[in-house]
Wavefront OBJ file of the C-alpha trace (Angstrom):
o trace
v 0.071 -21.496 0.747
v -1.386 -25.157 0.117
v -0.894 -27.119 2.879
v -0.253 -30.242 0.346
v 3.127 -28.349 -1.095
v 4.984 -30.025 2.266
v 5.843 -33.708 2.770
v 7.267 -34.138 6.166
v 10.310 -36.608 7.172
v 11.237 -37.732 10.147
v 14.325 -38.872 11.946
v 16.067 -38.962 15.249
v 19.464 -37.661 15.709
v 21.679 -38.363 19.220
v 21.408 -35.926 22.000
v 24.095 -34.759 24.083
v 22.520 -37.230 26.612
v 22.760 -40.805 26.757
v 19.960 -42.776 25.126
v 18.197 -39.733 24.548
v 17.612 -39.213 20.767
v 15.877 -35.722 19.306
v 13.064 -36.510 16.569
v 13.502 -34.298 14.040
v 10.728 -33.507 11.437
v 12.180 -31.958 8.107
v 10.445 -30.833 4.499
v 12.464 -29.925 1.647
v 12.058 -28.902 -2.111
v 11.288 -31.537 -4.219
v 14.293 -30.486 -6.504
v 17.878 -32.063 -5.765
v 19.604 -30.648 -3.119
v 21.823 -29.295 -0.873
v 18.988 -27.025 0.265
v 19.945 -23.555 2.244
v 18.092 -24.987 5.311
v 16.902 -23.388 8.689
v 16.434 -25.252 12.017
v 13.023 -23.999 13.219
v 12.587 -23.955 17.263
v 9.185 -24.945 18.937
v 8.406 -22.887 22.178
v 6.953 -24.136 25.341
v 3.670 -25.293 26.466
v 1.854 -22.547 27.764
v 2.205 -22.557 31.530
v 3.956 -25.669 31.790
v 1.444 -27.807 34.211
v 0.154 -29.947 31.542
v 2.105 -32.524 30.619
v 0.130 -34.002 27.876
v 1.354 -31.125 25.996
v 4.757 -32.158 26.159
v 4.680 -35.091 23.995
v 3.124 -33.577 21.196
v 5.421 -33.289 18.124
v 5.589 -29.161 16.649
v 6.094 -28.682 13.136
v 3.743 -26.122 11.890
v 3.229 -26.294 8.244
v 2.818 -22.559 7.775
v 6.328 -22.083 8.153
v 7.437 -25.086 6.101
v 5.139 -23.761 3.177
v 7.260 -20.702 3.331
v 10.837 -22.066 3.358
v 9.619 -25.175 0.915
v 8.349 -22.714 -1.711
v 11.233 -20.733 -1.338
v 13.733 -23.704 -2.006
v 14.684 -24.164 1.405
v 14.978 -27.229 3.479
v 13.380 -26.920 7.067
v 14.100 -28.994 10.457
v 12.086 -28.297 13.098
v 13.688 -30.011 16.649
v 12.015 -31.252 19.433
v 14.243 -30.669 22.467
v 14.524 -33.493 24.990
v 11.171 -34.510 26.523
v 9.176 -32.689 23.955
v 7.584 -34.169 21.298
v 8.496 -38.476 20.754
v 12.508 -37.239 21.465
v 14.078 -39.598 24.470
v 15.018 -37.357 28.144
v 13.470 -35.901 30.564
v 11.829 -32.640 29.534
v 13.822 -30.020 31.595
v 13.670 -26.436 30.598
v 13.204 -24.289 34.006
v 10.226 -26.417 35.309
v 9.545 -25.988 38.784
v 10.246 -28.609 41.378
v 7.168 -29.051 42.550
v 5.197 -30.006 38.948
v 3.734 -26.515 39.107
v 5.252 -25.672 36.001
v 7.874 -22.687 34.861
v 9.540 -21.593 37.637
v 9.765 -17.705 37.501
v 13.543 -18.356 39.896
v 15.904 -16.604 37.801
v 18.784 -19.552 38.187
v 16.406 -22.187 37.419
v 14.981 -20.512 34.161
v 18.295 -19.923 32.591
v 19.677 -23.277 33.809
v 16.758 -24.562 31.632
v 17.368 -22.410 28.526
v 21.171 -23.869 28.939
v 19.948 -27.244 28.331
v 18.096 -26.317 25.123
v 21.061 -24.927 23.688
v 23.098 -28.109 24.556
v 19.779 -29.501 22.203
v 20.262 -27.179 19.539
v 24.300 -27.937 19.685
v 23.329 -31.739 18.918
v 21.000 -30.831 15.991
v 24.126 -28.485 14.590
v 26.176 -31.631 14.628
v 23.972 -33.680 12.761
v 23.318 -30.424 10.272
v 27.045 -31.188 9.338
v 27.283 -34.258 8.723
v 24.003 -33.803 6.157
v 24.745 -33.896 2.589
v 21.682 -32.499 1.832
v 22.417 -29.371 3.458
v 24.270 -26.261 1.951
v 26.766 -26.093 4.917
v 27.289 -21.813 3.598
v 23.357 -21.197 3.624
v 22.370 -22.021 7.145
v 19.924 -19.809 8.848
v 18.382 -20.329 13.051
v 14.769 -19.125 13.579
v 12.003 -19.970 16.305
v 8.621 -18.883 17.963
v 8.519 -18.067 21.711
v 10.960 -19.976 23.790
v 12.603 -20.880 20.257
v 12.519 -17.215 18.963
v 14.825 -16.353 21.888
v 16.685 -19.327 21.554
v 17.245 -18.853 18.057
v 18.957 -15.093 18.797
v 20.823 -16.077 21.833
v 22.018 -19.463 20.217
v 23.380 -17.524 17.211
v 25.701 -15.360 19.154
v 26.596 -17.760 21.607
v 27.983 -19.503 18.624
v 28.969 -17.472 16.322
v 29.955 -18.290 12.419
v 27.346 -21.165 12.400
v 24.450 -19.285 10.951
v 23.941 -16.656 8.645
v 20.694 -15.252 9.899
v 17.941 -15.509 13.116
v 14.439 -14.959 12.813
v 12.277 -14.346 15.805
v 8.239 -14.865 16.452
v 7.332 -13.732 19.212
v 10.549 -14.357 21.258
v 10.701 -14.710 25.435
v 11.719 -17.217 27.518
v 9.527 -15.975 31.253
v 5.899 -14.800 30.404
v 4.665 -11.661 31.753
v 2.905 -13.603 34.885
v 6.498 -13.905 36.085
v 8.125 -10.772 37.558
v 11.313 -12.085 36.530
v 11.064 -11.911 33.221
v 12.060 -8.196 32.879
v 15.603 -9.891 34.043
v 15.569 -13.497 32.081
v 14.510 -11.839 28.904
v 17.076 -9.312 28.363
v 19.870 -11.393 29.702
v 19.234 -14.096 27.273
v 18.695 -12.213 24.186
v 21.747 -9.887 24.703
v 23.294 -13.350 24.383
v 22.880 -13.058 20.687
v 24.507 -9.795 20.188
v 27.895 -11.206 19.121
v 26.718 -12.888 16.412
v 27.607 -10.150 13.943
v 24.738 -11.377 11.669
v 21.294 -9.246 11.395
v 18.278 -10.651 12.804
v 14.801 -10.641 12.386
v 12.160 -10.024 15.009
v 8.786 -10.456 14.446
v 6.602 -9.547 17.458
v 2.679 -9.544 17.812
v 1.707 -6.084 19.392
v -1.119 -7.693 21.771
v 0.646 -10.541 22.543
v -0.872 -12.031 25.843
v 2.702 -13.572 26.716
v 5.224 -10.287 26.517
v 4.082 -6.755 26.374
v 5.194 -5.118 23.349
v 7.190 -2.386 24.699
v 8.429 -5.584 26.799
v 10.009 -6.755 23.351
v 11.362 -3.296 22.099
v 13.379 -3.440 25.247
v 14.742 -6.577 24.793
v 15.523 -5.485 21.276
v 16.901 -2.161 22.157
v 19.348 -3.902 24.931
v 20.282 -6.710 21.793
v 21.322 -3.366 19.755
v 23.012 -1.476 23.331
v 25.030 -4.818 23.852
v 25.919 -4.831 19.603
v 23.469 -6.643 18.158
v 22.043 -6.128 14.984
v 18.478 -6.331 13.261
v 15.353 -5.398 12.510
v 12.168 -4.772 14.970
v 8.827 -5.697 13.524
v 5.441 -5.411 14.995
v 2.214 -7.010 13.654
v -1.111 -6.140 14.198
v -1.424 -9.714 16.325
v -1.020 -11.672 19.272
v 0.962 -14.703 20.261
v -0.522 -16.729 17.036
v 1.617 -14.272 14.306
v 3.144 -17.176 13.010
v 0.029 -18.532 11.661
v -0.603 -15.291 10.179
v 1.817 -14.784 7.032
v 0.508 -12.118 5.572
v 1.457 -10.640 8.498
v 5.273 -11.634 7.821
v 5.662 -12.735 4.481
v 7.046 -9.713 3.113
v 9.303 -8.552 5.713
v 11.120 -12.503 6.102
v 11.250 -12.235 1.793
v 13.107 -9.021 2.530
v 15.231 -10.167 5.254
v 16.310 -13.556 3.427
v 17.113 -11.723 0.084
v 19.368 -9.762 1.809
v 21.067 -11.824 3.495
v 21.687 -13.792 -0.225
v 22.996 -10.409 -1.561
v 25.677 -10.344 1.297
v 26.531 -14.004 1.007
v 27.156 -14.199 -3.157
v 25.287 -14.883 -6.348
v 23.253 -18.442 -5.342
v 20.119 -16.860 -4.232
v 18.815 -18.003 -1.340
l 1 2 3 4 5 6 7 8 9 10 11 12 13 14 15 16 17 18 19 20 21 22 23 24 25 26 27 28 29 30 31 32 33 34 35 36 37 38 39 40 41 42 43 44 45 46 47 48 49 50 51 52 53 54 55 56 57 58 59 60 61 62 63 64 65 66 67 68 69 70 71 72 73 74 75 76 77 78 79 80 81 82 83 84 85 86 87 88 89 90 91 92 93 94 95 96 97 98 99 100 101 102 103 104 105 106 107 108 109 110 111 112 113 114 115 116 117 118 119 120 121 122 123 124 125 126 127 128 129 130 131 132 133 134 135 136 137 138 139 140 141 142 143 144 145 146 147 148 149 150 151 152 153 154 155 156 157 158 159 160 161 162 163 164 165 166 167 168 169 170 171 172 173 174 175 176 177 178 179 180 181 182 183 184 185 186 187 188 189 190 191 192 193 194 195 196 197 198 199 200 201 202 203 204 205 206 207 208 209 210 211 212 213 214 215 216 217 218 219 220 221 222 223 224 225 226 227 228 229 230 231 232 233 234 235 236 237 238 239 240 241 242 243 244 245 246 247 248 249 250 251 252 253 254 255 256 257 258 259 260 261 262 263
């Protein structure tokens, strides 16, 4: 995939938060539009203690190649404090600046506020001609991989698919996340859409047979989808050949269900 195929755009969008705007990056096709179009979710920054990480905008062009060849349109959010977006960065930090907190209440208050994020980029999705409102799909890589499954059964009927990289919201150094994990992804089980998860087997972030839990209690709780691990670590994304062919797979059959406009 060239990395000169994408031309990035971007934008900011209102928050749920007062005179806090999201930057938004997009790419799209260079044909007319409205593009099928996923919102693509960064994850966190490592351990949290490094704040010069924060402000660093995420839109990895090795998924925009992808979605960009295949016609698709691609936002990638930055949640408040992340990135140049306006706010206070927020998402289960500790209170004393030593980073994630592994407290269970404080970790999912944090995921909370990035779905209130991803609720503010949904209302600017509608109000986008250039987006085929039918053809909406959620995806994400670590914090946003989980996101992306919880947030689509948590509000259900917005998007047609999830995809998953490497998906968690605690790392392994927290005990905790055997609990905040599974919690949050059997969030997404009443979606009543199939999912994607793509998981690196030596990931240095979750275990693997970590992840086939979480996936197995998504399925126990009524979730559906489809389990994938890669010979990788927490860097799969940047590895399509890894992927490619499963997310082609996934995406054309999600067109089949939805009607003769191929995805």
């Amino acid at each position: 995939m060239a990395a000169d195929l994408t031309k990035f755009e971007k934008s900011f969008i209102l928050s749920g938060e007062a005179d806090a705007r999201l930057e938004i990056v997009a790419a799209k096709p260079r044909h007319e539009g409205p593009y099928p179009t996923i919102v693509f979710n960064h994850g966190s920054t490592g351990r949290g203690h490094n704040k010069s990480l924060y402000t660093r905008t995420v839109s990895p062009a090795v998924v925009a190649n992808y979605f960009v060849e295949r016609g698709w349109m691609i936002l990638f959010p930055q949640r408040r404090g992340r990135g140049k977006s306006g706010g206070n960065y927020g998402e289960g930090l500790a209170p004393d600046g030593s980073g994630y907190s592994c407290n269970i209440d404080i970790a999912i208050t944090g995921f909370e506020r990035a779905v209130e994020d991803v609720d503010a980029v949904v209302r600017h999705l509608r109000e986008r001609s250039d987006v085929d409102q039918s053809r909406l799909v959620i995806g994400g890589v670590s914090r946003g991989g989980i996101l992306s499954i919880a947030y689509a059964g948590m509000r259900p009927a917005t998007f047609r698919g999830a995809v998953n990289f490497n998906g968690g919201w605690l790392g392994r150094g927290c005990a905790n996340h055997e609990i905040v994990n599974p919690a949050i992804f059997e969030r997404g089980a009443p979606a009543g859409i199939s999912t994607l998860w793509l998981h690196g087997s030596h990931d240095q972030y979750y275990r693997i047979g970590h992840c086939r839990g979480n996936f197995e209690k998504f399925l126990s709780a009524g979730g559906q989808g489809k389990f994938v691990a890669a010979a990788a670590g927490h860097a799969l994304m940047f590895k399509p050949a890894l992927w490619k062919n499963h997310l082609d797979q996934y995406l054309d059959g999600i067109a089949k269900e939805i009607g003769p406009q191929s995805f």
